[in-house]
C-alpha positions as CSV (number, residue, x, y, z in Angstrom):
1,X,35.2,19.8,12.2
2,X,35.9,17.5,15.3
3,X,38.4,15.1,15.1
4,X,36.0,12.5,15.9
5,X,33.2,13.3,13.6
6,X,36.4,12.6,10.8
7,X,37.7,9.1,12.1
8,X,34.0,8.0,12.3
9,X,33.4,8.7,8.8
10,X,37.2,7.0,7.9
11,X,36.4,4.0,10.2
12,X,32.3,3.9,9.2
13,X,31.2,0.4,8.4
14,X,27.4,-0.4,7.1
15,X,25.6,-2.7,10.2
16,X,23.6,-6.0,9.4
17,X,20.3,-4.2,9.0
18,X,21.4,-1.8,6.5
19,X,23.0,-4.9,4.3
20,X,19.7,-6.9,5.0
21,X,17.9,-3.4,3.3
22,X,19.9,-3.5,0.5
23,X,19.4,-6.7,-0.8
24,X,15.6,-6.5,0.3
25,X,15.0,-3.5,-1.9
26,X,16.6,-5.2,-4.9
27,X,14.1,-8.3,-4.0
28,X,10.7,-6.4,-3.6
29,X,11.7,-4.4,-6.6
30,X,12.2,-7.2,-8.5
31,X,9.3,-8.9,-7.3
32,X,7.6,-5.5,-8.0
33,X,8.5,-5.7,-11.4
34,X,7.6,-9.6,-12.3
35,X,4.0,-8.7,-10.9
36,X,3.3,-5.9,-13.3
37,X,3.6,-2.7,-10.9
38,X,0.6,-3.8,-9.1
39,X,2.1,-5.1,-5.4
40,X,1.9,-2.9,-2.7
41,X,3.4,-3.7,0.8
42,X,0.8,-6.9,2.2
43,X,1.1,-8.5,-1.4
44,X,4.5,-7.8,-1.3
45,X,5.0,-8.8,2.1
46,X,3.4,-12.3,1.2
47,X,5.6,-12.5,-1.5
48,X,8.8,-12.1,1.1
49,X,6.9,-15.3,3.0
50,X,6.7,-17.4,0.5
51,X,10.3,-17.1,-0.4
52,X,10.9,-18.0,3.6
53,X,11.5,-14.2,4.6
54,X,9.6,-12.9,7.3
55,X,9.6,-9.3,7.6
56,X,7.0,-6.8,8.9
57,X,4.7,-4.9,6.8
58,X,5.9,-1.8,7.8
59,X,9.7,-2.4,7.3
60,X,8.3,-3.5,3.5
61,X,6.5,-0.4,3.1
62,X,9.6,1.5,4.1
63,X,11.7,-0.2,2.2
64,X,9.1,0.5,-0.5
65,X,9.1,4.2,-0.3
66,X,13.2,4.7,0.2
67,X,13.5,2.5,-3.3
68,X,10.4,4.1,-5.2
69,X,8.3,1.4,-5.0
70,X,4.6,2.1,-5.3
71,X,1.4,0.1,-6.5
72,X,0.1,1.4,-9.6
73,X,-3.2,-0.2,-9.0
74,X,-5.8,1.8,-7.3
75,X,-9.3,1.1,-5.9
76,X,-12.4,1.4,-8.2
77,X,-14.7,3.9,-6.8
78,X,-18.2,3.1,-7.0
79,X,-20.8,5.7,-7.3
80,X,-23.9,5.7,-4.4
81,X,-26.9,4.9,-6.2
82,X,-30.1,5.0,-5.0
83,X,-31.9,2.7,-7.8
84,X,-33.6,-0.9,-5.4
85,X,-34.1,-4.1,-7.5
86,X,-37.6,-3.9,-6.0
87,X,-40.5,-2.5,-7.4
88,X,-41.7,0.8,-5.5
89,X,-45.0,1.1,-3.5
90,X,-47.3,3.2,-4.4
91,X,-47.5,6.8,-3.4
92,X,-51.1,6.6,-1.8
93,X,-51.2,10.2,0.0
94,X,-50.4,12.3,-3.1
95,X,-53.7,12.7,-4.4
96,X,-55.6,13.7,-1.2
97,X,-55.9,17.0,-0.3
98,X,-54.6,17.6,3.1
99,X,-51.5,16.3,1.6
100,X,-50.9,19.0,-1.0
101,X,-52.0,22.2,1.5
């Protein structure tokens, strides 16, 4: 191993951002938490806001998926129907012949 690689490692201090990660990840999980599971990264991002921190969307939802965080809300899916709340015209052609040939 290069002598380098070791004194890195012995000298290695954590930078701003990574500190700033930390305690974000214990906030969105906590907010998390207090909003019953259901936040997932603009909700949570609004949440940030509110509390005066601005961060990006993206940053929250990678900060989201390094801590575990996901919503467990999901959209409804709603079946294509092909019912109209009018009434349906007459079929006038069905009973003539050139129709049925």
């Amino acid at each position: 191993m290069p002598k380098s690689t070791y004194f890195d490692w012995v000298h290695y201090t954590e930078s701003q951002r990574q500190r700033e990660d930390t305690i974000l990840k214990a906030l969105l999980r906590e907010i998390w938490q207090n909003n019953y599971k259901a936040y997932g990264a603009p909700r949570l991002r609004l949440a940030l806001a509110d509390l005066n921190l601005h961060h990006g969307t993206n940053r929250v939802r990678r900060l989201m998926r390094e801590a575990g965080i996901y919503s467990v809300m999901s959209r409804r899916f709603n079946k294509p129907t092909t019912t109209v709340d009018y009434r349906q015209r007459p079929n006038l052609i069905r009973h003539l012949p050139e129709a049925n040939a």
